[in-house]
C-alpha positions as CSV (number, residue, x, y, z in Angstrom):
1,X,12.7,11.0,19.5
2,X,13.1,7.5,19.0
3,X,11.3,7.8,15.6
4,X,14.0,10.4,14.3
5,X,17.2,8.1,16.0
6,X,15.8,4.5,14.4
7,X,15.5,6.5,11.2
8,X,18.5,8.1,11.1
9,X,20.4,4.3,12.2
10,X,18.6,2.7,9.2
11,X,19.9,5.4,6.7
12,X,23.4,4.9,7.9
13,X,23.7,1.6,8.3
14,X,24.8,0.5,5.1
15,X,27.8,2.9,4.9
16,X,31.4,2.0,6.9
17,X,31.4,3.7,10.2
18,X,33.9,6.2,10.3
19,X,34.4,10.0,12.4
20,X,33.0,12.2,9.5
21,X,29.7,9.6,9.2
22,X,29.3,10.0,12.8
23,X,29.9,13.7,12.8
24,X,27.5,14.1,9.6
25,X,24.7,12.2,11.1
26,X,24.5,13.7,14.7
27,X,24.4,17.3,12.6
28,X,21.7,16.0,10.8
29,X,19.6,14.7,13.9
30,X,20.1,18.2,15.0
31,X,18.4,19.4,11.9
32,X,15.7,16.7,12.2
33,X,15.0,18.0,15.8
34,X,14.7,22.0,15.1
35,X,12.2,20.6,12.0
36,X,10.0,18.6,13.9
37,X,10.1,21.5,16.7
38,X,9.0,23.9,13.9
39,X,6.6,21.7,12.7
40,X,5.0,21.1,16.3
41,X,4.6,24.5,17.2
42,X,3.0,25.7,13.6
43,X,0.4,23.1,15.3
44,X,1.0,19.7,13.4
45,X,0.6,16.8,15.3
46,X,3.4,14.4,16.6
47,X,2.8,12.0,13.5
48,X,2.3,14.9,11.1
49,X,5.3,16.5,11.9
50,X,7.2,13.4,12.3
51,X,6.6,12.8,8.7
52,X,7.4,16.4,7.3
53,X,10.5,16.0,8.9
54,X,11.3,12.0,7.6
55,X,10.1,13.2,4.2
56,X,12.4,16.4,4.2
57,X,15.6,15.1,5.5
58,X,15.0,11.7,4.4
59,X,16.9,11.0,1.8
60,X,20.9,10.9,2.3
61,X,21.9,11.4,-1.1
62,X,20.2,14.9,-1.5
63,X,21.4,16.3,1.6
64,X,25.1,14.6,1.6
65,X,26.3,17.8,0.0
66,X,25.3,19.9,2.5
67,X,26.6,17.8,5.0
68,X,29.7,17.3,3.1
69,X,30.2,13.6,2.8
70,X,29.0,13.3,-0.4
71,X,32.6,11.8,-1.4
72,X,31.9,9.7,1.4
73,X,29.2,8.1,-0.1
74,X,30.4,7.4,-3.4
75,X,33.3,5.6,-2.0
76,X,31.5,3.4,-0.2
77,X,28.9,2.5,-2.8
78,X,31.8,1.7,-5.0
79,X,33.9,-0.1,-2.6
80,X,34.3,-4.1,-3.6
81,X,31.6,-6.0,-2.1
82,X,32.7,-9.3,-0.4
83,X,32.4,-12.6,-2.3
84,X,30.9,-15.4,-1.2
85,X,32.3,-18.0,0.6
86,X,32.2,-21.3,-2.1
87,X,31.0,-24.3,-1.2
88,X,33.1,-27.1,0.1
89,X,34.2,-29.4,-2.2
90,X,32.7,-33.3,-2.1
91,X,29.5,-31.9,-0.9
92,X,26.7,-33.3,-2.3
93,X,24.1,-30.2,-3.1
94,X,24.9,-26.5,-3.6
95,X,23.1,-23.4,-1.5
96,X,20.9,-21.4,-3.6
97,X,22.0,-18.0,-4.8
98,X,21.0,-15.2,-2.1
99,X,18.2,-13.4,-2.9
100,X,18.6,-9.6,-4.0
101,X,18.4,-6.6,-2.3
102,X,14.8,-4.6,-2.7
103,X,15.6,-1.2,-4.4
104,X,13.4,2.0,-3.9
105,X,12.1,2.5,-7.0
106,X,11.1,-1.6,-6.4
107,X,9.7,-0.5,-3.2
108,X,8.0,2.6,-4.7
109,X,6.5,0.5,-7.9
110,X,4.5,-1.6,-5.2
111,X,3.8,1.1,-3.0
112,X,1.6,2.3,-6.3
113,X,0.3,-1.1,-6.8
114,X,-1.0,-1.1,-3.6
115,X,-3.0,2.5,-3.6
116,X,-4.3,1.6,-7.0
117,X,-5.5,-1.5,-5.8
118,X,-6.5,-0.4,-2.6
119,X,-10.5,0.4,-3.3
120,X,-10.7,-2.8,-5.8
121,X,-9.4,-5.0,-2.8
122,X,-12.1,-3.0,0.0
123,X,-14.9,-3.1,-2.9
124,X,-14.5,-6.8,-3.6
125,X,-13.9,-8.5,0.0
126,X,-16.9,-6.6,0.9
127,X,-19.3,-7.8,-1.7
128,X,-17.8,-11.5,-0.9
129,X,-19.1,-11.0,2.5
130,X,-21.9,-9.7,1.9
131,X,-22.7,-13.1,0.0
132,X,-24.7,-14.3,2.4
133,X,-27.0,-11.6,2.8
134,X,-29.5,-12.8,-0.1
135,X,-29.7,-16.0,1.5
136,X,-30.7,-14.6,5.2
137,X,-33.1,-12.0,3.9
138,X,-35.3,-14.5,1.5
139,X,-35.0,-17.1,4.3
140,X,-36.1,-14.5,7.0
141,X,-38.9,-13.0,4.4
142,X,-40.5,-16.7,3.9
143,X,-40.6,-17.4,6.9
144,X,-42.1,-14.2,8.5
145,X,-44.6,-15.4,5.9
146,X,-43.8,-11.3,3.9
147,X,-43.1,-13.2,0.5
148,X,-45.5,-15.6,-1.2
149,X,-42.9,-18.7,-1.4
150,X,-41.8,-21.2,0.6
151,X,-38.0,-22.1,2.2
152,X,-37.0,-23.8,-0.8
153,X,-37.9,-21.6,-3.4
154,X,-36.4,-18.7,-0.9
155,X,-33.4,-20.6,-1.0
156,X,-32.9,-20.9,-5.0
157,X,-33.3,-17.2,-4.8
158,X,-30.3,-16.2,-2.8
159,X,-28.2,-18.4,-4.9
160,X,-29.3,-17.3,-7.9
161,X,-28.4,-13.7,-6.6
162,X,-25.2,-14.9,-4.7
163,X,-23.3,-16.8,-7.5
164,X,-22.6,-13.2,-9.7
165,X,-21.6,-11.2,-6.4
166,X,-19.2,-14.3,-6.2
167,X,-17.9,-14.7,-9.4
168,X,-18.0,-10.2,-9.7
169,X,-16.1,-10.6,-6.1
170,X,-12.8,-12.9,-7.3
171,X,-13.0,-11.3,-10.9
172,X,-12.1,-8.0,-9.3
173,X,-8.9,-9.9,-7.1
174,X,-7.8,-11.2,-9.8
175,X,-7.5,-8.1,-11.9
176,X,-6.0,-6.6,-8.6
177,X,-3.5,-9.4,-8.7
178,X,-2.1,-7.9,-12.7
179,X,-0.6,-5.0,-10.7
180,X,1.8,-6.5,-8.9
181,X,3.1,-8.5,-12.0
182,X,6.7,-6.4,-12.1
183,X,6.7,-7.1,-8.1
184,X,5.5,-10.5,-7.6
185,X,9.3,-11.4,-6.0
186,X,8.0,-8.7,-3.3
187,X,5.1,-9.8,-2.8
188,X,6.3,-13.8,-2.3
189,X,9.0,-12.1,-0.3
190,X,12.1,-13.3,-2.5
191,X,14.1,-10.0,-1.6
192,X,16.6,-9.0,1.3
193,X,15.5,-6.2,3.4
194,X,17.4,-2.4,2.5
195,X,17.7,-0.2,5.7
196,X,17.1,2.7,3.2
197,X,13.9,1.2,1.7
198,X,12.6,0.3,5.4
199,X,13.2,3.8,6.3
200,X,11.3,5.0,3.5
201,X,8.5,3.0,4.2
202,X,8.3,3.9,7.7
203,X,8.1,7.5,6.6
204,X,5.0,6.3,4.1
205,X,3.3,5.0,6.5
206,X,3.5,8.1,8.9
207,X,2.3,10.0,5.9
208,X,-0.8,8.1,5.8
209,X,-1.5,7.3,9.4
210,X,-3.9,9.3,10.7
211,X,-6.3,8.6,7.6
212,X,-6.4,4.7,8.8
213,X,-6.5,5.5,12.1
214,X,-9.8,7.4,11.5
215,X,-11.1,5.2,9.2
216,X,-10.3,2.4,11.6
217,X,-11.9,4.0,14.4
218,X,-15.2,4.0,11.9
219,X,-14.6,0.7,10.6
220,X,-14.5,-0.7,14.5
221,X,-17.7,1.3,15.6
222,X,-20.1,-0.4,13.0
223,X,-18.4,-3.8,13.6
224,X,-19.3,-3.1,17.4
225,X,-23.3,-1.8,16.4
226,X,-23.4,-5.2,14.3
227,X,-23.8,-6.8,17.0
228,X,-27.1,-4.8,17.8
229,X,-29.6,-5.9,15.4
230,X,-29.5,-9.2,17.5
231,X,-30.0,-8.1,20.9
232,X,-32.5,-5.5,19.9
233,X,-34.4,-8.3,18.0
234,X,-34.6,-10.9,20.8
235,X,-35.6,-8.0,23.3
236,X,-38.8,-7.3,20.8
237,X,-42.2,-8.7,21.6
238,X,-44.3,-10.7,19.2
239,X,-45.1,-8.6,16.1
240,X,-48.3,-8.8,13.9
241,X,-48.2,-7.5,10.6
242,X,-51.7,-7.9,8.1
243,X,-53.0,-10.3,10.8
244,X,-53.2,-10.9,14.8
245,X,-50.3,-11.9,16.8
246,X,-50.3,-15.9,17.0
247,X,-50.7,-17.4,20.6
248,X,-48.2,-18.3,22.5
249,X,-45.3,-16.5,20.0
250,X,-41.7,-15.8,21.5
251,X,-40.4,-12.5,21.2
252,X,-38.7,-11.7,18.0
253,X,-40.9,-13.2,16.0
254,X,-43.3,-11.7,13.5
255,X,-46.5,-13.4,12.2
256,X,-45.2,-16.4,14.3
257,X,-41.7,-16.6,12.2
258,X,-38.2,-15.8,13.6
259,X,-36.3,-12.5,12.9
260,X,-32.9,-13.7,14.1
261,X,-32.3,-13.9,10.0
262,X,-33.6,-10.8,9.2
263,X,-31.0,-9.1,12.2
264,X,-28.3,-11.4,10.4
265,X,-29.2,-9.4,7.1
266,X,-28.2,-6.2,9.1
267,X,-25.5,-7.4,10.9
268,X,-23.3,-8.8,7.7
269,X,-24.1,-5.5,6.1
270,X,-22.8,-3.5,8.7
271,X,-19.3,-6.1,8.8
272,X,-19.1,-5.8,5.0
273,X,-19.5,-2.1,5.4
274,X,-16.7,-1.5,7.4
275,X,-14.7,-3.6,6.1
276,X,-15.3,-1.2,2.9
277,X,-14.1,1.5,4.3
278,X,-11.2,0.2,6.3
279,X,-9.0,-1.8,3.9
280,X,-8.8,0.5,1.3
281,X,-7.0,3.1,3.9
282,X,-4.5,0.0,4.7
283,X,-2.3,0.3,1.9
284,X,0.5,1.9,3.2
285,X,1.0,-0.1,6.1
286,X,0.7,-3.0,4.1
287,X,3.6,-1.6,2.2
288,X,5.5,-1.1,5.2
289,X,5.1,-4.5,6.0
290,X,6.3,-6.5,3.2
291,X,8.9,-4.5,2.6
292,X,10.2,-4.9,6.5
293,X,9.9,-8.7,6.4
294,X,12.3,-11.3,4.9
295,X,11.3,-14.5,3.4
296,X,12.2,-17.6,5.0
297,X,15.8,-19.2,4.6
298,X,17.2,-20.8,1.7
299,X,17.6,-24.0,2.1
300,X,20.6,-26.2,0.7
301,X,19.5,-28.8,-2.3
302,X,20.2,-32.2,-3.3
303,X,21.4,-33.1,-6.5
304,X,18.1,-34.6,-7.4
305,X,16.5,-30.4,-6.5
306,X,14.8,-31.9,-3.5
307,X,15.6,-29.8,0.1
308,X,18.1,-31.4,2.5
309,X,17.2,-31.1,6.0
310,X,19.2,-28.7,7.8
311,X,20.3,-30.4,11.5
312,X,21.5,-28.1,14.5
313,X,24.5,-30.4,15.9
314,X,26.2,-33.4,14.8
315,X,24.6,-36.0,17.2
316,X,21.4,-34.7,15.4
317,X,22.7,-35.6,12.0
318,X,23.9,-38.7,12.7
319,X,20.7,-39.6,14.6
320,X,18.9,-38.5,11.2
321,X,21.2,-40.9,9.2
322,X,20.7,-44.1,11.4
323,X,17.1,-43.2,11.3
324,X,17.3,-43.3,7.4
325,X,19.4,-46.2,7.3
326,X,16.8,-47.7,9.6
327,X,13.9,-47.0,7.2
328,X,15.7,-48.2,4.0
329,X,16.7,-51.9,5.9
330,X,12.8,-52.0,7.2
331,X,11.7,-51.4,3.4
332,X,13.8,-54.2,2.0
333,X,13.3,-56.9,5.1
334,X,9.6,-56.3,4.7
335,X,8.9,-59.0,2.4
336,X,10.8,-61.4,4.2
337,X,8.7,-60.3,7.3
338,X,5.5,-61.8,5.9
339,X,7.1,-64.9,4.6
340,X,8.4,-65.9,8.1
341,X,5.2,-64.6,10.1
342,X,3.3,-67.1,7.4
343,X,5.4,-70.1,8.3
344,X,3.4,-70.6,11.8
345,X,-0.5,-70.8,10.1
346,X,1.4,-72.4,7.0
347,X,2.5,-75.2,9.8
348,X,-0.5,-75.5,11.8
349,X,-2.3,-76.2,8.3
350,X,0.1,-78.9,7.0
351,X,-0.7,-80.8,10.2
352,X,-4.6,-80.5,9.6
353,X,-4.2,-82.2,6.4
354,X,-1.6,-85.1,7.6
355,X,-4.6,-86.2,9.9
356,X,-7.4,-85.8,7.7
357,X,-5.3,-88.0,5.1
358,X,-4.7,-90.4,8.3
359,X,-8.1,-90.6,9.5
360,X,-7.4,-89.1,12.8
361,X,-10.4,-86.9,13.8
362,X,-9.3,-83.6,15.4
363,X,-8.6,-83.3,19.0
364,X,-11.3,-81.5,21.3
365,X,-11.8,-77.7,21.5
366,X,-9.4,-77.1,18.0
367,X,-10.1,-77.1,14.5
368,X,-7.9,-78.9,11.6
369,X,-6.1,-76.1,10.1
370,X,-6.2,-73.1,14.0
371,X,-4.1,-73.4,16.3
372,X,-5.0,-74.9,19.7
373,X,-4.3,-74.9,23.6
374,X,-3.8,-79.0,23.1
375,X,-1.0,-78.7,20.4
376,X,2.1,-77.5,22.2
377,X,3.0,-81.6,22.5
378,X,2.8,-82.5,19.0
């Protein structure tokens, strides 16, 4: 039962350990056991009755009674909470505040956002992929010569057609996007992980497993058959429709022209359509996994709110301020670079124009002002 003993660790974790804690929570894994017993042989499956028994026992403050650490709870919840450590003095930035802890009814607010925008999200990725279905099936249509216009003409068609189921595809994630207003900090993962929220979501997705599973199982057969339409069209002799079969035509063609675009039509449809039926079942596990994950670390600013690079050891932070140092003194002696890589040509010039003024013709092999093999003994 490792389900029931990582759940029951999660719900515990953020109270003190102590001998009536312990003693309350291996009672309450025996309680959790004769349930999901009950539940298995009333003929519930391993996930089913996993999450009857998460979503009867699984919240601590309704059962704490009966258990008799109620008291126990409330003394912890109101215990002081350690302060923060403040910054050392001298330093140049500050660390940014820590970010807060997700509460349930957070957790349970986008949880709803989620289901509600579960058949939007399905609906509209679908009908995005399913953009390019216009533009294979006029293509395929002209040239199996079924449509009285040519490529061009098939091609203005399909964007004509493809530009709403566009602009009707992102109009609907963008509405989807107004539900999670009130959770956007969960959704851009500005939160710190609760072991009681985690274990709640857990129990969701159990809830709601076996419905993705099936669907998924669905959802991975027609994305398996869409690559049929292909095979089966390359295997097909030369079709004749409203005229003979041309000479010399490949198989898969019909009237001469290729079907490969008219498979494509069939194959996208079939992607799109599982993809329809599979993300809106996805919800919960979404859920799950946002609410599991924690954003990336703060990092500590400057004065000026840009980040300061964080550096493992000290030979790595001094190495990072020679390096700057390095940089900045490049920057500055750049000018003075150019002047004195200049002087050379600048030279080599000034003597060009002494001998002109002299009449002395320039040696063999060099010109007045370039540089020369000959002029290392002037």
């Amino acid at each position: 039962m490792d389900t029931i003993d990582n759940f029951l660790d999660a719900m515990f974790a953020p109270y003190p350990a102590s001998t009536r804690l312990t003693d309350a929570k291996a009672e309450l894994r025996a309680m959790m056991e004769d349930a999901y017993a009950d539940a298995i042989a009333s003929g519930m499956t391993h996930n089913e009755a996993v999450g009857r028994v998460i979503t009867d026992f699984g919240n601590l403050q309704e059962i704490a009674p009966v258990l008799g650490i109620a008291d126990d709870l409330t003394g912890a919840e109101k215990a002081p909470q350690p302060e923060a450590a403040p910054a050392p003095a001298g330093t140049e930035g500050a660390w940014a505040p820590s970010r807060p802890r997700v509460t349930l009814p957070e957790a349970q607010e986008l949880a709803e956002a989620r289901r509600r925008g579960a058949a939007s999200l399905g609906l509209s990725v679908a009908i995005l992929v399913s953009t390019g279905i216009p533009l294979f099936a006029f293509r395929g249509l002209s040239e199996t010569g079924l449509v009285p216009f040519n490529e061009d003409t098939a091609t203005f068609l399909a964007l004509a057609v493809d530009l709403p189921l566009v602009a009707l595809g992102v109009i609907m994630l963008l509405t989807r996007s107004r539900l999670f207003t009130n959770v956007k900090h969960l959704v851009d993962l500005e939160f710190t992980p609760d072991p009681i929220v985690t274990a709640w979501a857990a129990r969701l997705r159990l809830e709601h497993e076996d419905r993705r599973m099936r669907r998924l199982a669905i959802a991975v057969g027609l994305w398996i058959c869409a690559v049929l339409p292909l095979a089966v069209v390359q295997a097909l002799p030369p079709i004749g429709i409203g005229m003979d079969v041309p000479a010399g035509a490949d198989n898969g063609t019909l009237n001469g022209g290729n079907l490969s675009e008219l498979a494509l039509v069939l194959s996208v449809a079939l992607v799109a359509l599982g993809l329809w039926i599979f993300l809106p079942a996805n919800w919960a596990v979404q859920t799950q996994q946002t609410l599991i994950r924690e954003g990336p670390p703060r990092v500590r600013l400057r004065r000026g709110g840009l980040p300061r690079p964080r550096h493992r050891n000290r030979r790595q932070r001094l190495l990072a301020v020679r390096r700057r140092r390095l940089l900045r003194v490049g920057g500055r002696l750049q000018p003075v670079g150019q002047v004195v890589g200049a002087l050379p040509r600048l030279r080599i010039a000034l003597r060009g124009l002494r001998r002109s003024a002299e009449g002395d013709p320039p040696r063999q092999g060099r010109s007045p002002v370039g540089g020369g093999a000959g002029d290392g003994s002037r």
